[in-house]
Each structure stands twice: as C-alpha cells, then as structure tokens.
C-alpha positions as CSV (number, residue, x, y, z in Angstrom):
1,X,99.3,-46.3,147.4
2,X,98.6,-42.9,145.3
3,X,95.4,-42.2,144.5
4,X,94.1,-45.6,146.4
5,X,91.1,-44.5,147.1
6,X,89.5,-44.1,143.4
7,X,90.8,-47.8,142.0
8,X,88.7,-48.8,145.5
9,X,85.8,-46.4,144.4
10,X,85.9,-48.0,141.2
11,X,86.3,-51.9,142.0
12,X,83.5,-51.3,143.9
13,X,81.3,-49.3,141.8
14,X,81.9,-52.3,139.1
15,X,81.4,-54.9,141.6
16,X,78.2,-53.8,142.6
17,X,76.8,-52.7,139.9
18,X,77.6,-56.5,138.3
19,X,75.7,-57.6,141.4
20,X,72.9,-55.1,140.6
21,X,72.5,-56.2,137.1
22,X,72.9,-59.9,138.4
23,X,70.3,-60.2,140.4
24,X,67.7,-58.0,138.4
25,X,68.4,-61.1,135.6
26,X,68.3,-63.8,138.0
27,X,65.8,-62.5,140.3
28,X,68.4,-64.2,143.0
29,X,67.3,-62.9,146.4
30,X,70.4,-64.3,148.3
31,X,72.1,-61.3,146.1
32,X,69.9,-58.7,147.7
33,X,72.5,-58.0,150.7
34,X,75.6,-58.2,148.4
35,X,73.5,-54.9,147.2
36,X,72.8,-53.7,150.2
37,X,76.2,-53.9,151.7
38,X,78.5,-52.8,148.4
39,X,76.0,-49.8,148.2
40,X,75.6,-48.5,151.5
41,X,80.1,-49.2,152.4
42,X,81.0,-48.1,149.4
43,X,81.2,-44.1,149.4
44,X,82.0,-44.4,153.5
45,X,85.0,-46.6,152.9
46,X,86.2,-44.8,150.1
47,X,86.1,-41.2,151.7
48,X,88.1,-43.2,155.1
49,X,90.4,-44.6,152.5
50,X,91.0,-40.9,151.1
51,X,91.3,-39.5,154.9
52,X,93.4,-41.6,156.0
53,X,96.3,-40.2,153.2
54,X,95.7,-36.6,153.8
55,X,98.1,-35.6,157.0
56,X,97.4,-38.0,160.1
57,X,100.2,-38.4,162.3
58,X,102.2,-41.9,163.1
59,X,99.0,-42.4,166.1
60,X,96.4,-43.1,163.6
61,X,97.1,-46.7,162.6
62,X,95.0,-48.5,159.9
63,X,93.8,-50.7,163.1
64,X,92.7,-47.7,165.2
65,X,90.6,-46.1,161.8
66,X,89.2,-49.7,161.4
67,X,88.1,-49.6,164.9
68,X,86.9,-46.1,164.6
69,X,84.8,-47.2,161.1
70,X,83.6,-50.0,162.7
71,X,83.3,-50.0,166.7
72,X,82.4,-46.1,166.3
73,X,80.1,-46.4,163.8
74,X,77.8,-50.1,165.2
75,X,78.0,-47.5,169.2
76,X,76.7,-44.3,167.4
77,X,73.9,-46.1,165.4
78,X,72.9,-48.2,168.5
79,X,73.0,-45.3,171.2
80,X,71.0,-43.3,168.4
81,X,68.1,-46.1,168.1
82,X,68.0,-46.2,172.0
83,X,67.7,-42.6,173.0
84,X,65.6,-41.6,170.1
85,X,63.6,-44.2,170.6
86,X,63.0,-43.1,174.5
87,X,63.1,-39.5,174.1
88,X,61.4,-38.7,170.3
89,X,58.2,-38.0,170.0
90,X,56.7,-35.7,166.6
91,X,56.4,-32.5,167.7
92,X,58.0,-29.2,166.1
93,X,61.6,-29.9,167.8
94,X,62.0,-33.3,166.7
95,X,64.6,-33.0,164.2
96,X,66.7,-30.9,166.6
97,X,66.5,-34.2,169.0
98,X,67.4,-35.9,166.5
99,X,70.8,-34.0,165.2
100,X,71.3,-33.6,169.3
101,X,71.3,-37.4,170.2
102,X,72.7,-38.5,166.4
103,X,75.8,-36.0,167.0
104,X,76.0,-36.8,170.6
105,X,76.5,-40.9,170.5
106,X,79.2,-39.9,167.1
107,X,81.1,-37.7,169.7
108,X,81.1,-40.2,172.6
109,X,82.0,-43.3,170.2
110,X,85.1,-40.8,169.7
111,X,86.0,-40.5,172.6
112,X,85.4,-44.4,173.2
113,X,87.9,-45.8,170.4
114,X,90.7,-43.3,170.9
115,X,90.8,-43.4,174.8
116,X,94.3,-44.6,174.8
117,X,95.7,-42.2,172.4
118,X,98.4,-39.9,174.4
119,X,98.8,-37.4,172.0
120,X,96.0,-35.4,169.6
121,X,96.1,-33.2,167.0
122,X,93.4,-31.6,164.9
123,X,94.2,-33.1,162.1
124,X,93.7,-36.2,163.6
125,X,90.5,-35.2,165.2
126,X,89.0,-34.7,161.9
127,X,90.5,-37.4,160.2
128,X,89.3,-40.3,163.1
129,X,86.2,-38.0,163.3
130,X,85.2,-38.5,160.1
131,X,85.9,-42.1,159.7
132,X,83.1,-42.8,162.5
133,X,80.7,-40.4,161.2
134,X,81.2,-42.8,157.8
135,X,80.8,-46.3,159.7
136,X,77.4,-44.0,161.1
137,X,76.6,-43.4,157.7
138,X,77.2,-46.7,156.4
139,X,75.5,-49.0,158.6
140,X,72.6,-46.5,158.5
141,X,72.7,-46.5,155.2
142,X,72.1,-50.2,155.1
143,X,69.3,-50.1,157.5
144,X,67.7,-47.4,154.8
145,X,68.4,-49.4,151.9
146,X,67.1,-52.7,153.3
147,X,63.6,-50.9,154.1
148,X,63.3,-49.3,150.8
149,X,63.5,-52.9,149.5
150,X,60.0,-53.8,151.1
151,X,57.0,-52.4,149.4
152,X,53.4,-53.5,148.9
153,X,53.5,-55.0,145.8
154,X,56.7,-57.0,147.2
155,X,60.4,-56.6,147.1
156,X,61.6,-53.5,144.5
157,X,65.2,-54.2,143.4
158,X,64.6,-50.6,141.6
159,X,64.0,-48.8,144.8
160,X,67.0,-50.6,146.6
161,X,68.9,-48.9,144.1
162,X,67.0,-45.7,144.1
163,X,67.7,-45.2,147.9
164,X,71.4,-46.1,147.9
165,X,72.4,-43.8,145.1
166,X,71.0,-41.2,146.4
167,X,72.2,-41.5,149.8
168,X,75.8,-42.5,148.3
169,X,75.3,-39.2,146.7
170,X,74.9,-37.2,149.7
171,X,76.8,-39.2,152.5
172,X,80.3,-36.9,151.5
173,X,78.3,-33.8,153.3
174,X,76.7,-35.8,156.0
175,X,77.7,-37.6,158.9
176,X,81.0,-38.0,158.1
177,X,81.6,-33.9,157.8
178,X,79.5,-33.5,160.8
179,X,81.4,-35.5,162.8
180,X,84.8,-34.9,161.5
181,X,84.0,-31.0,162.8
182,X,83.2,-32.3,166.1
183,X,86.4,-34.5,166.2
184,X,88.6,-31.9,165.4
185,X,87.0,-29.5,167.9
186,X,87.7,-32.1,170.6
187,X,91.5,-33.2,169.4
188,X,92.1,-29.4,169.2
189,X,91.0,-29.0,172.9
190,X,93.1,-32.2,174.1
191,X,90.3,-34.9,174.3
192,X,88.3,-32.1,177.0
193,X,84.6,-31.1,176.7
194,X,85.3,-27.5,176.8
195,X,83.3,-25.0,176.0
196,X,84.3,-24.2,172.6
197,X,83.9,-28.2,171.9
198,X,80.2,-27.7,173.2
199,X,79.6,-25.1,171.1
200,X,80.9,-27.4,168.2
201,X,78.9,-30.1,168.9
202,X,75.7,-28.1,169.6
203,X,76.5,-26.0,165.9
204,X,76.9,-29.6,164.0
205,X,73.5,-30.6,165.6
206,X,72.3,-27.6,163.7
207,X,73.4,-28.2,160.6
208,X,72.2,-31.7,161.2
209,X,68.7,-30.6,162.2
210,X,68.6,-28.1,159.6
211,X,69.4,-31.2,157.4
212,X,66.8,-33.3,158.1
213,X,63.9,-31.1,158.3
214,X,64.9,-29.1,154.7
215,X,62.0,-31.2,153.0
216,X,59.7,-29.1,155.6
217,X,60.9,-26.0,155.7
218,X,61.1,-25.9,152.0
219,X,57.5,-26.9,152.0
220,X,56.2,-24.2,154.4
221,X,58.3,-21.3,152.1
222,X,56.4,-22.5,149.1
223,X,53.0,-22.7,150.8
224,X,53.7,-19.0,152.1
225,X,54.8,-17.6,148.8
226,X,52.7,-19.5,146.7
227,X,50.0,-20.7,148.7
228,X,46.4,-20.6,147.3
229,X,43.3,-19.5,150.2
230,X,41.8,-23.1,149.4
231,X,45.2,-24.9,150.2
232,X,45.2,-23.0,153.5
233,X,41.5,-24.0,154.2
234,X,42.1,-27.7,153.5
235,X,44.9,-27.5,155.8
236,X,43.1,-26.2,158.5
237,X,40.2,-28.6,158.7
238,X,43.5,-31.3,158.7
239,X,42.9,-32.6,154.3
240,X,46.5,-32.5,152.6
241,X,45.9,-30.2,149.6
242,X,46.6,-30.8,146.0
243,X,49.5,-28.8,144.4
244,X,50.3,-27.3,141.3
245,X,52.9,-27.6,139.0
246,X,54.9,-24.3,139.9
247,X,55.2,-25.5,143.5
248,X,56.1,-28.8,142.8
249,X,58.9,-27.3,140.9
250,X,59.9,-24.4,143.6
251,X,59.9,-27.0,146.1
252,X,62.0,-29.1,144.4
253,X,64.6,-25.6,144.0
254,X,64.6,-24.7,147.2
255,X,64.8,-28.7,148.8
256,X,68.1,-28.7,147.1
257,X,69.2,-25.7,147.6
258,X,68.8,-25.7,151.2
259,X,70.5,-28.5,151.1
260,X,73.7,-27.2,149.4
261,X,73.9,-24.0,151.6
262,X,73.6,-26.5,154.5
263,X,76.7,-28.1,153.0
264,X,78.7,-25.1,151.9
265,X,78.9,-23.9,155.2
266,X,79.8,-27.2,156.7
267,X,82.5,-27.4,154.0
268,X,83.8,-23.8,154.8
269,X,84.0,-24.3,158.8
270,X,86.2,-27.6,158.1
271,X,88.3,-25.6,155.8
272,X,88.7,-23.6,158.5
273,X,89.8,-25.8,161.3
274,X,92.0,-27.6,158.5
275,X,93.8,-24.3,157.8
276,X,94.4,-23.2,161.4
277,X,95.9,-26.9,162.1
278,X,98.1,-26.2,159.3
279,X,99.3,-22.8,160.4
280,X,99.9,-24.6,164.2
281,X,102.3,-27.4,162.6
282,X,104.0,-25.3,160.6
283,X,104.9,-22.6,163.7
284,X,105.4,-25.8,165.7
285,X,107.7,-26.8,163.2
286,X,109.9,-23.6,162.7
C-alpha cells in the first residue's frame, strides 16, 4: 500500500495519454470520453488516494470516502448549477456568489454523506472534506473538458487536452483544499455550524472568489499601471482596446501570481488546522 497513490498517478497518466495519442491517430470519437474521464478523475482520485493514508481514524472506511468522492461530489455540482443558475446574474459580486453557493453545496454534501458518523475528528474533517471537494473538482472538470472539445471549426482533440492539463494542474489548490478547510472547521466543532465554522466557510468563499476573478483583477492592475489615455477612451465609449506587448506580459505575472498567493495562504491555514489536530491527539493521548 506504500506510496499507492503515485503507481495510480502513473497508470493513469500512461493510460490516458495512450488514449490521447490513440485517438489523435485514429480520429476515433467513441475515444473522446475515455479522455474526458481519465483526465478530469485522474489528479482528484489520486490526491483521495494520498488522503486517505495520511492519519484518518478507523470511521473513515474506503466505502464512506467513495461515497464522499462520489455522492458528495454529483450533490455539490448539482446544487451549484441550480442556485447559480437562479441567483447569478454579471454584476461586480458575481464571483463572490459564486465561491458563496460553490462552498456552500461542498459543505452541505458533508454534512449529507457523514450524517451517521458518531465520532469526528479534524483530521477526519479534512481528510473526507477534501475527498468531496475532489469528486467537485472532477465531475466539473469533465463538464469543462467536454465543452472545450466543441469549437467552430469542429471538435479540437488539442484543446480537450489543453483544458484538462491545465485544470489537472491546478485542481491540488482548488476545491479540494477549499473544502478540506471547511471540513475540518466543521469536524473540529462536532458536526455544528458554529460561529467559527461560518467564519471558515465564509473565508474559503474568499479565497474561492478571489480565485476566480484573478484574471480580472489582474487585468484592472495592469490597465492602472500601465494604461495608455486612448485605452481608457476606448473603454469608455464600451470598444475593447488593443494591448501591447509589456502588458500582455505583466498580466500574465501577475494572473499567476495572484494565483499562487491565493494558494499559499490556503496551503498555510490547512497547515494550521493539521498541526493543532496533531498537538490535540497527542495531549489526548498522554
């Protein structure tokens, strides 16, 4: 069982990219969701796989993480497509709608597939946590991946591939960290919505909102530091402005970097929790 989780990284990896390579030579379309499921499960499963070995008590079974990947993750994206659907509209807050209701529906698919549990730790909190933030990711993933397929000139195999490497990139500082904060939050307080689990939630919506909307903040920091007086007038009579090669290039820098400081402090605050469930087991144990 050592180390289980990278010979399952790497099967897979193999097995799809065979299937990548497969169908770019056959042009075989009944390949296409082969490619869409390997690429979007892949990473999620992996990181469950890597959870589930690092400290869960006896109560976390591999049947109650399956039903957390799998029950959790189909109730968070299905509760996410019906409130956002009721309640977005574009305007300024959007994105902070969005990480609102997306961190909402994880939390209350928690709470759903470990109802029966009679005892919680935070270990387990962010170990189940994190397992239906990756079923979130996953099936999300797919739904990205299948669109990306679809373009005007026809189907693009390339841009299939495009979309689920990069999103395999990121999904490790996504949903699944999100939601593993949230889940250890709420193990920590017993299962209860108490005020310091609110604040938890409403802090991972943050970082989820801040998420989403880097692409625009990063472009409004490079229009105001860089910004010429004819990009500002073609803005205001509502014409999308060329751009030059410096901001393409700063926008780029600080896209990304946004990004990573996003995912630093995510990183850092489940550090935290993980160390302060430590320190409680081991007084507990003494």
């Amino acid at each position: 069982m050592k180390r289980l989780w990278l010979r399952v990284f790497l099967t897979g990896l193999v097995l799809w990219l065979a299937t990548v390579v497969v169908t770019a030579v056959t042009g075989n379309s009944n390949l296409v969701p082969t490619v869409v499921l390997f690429g979007s499960f892949l990473v999620p499963v992996t990181f469950v796989i890597w959870a589930y070995g690092r400290g869960r008590s006896p109560e976390v079974t591999v049947e109650l993480l399956f039903a957390a990947f799998l029950v959790g993750g189909v109730l968070g994206v299905l509760g996410a497509s019906l409130l956002e659907s009721w309640l977005l509209r574009p305007s300024i807050t959007m994105y902070v709608l969005v990480g609102l209701i997306e961190e909402g529906v994880k939390l209350a698919a928690l709470m759903f597939v470990t109802r029966r549990m009679t005892r919680r730790s935070t270990r387990d909190g962010l170990v189940l946590g994190a397992t239906v933030g990756f079923g979130f990711a996953a099936f999300e993933s797919a739904g990205y991946a299948f669109n990306a397929l679809f373009t005007s000139d026809g189907l693009s195999l390339t841009q299939l591939v495009e979309t689920e490497v990069l999103r395999g990139i990121l999904t490790p500082v996504g949903h699944g960290l999100w939601t593993a904060i949230a889940g250890g939050a709420l193990f920590a307080a017993g299962g209860r919505l108490t005020g310091r689990v609110v604040l938890s939630y409403l802090g991972v919506s943050l970082l989820h909102a801040l998420w989403d909307s880097m692409s625009g903040i990063a472009i409004a920091i490079t229009l105001v530091l860089t910004g010429r007086p004819w990009q500002f007038e073609q803005l205001r009579i509502g014409l999308v402005p060329d751009v030059t090669e410096r901001q393409v290039h700063l926008y780029t820098a600080l896209n990304w970097a946004g990004l990573v400081v996003i995912s630093l402090v995510a990183l850092a605050w489940l550090r935290r929790m993980d160390d302060a469930a430590r320190r409680d087991r081991e007084i507990l144990s003494q």
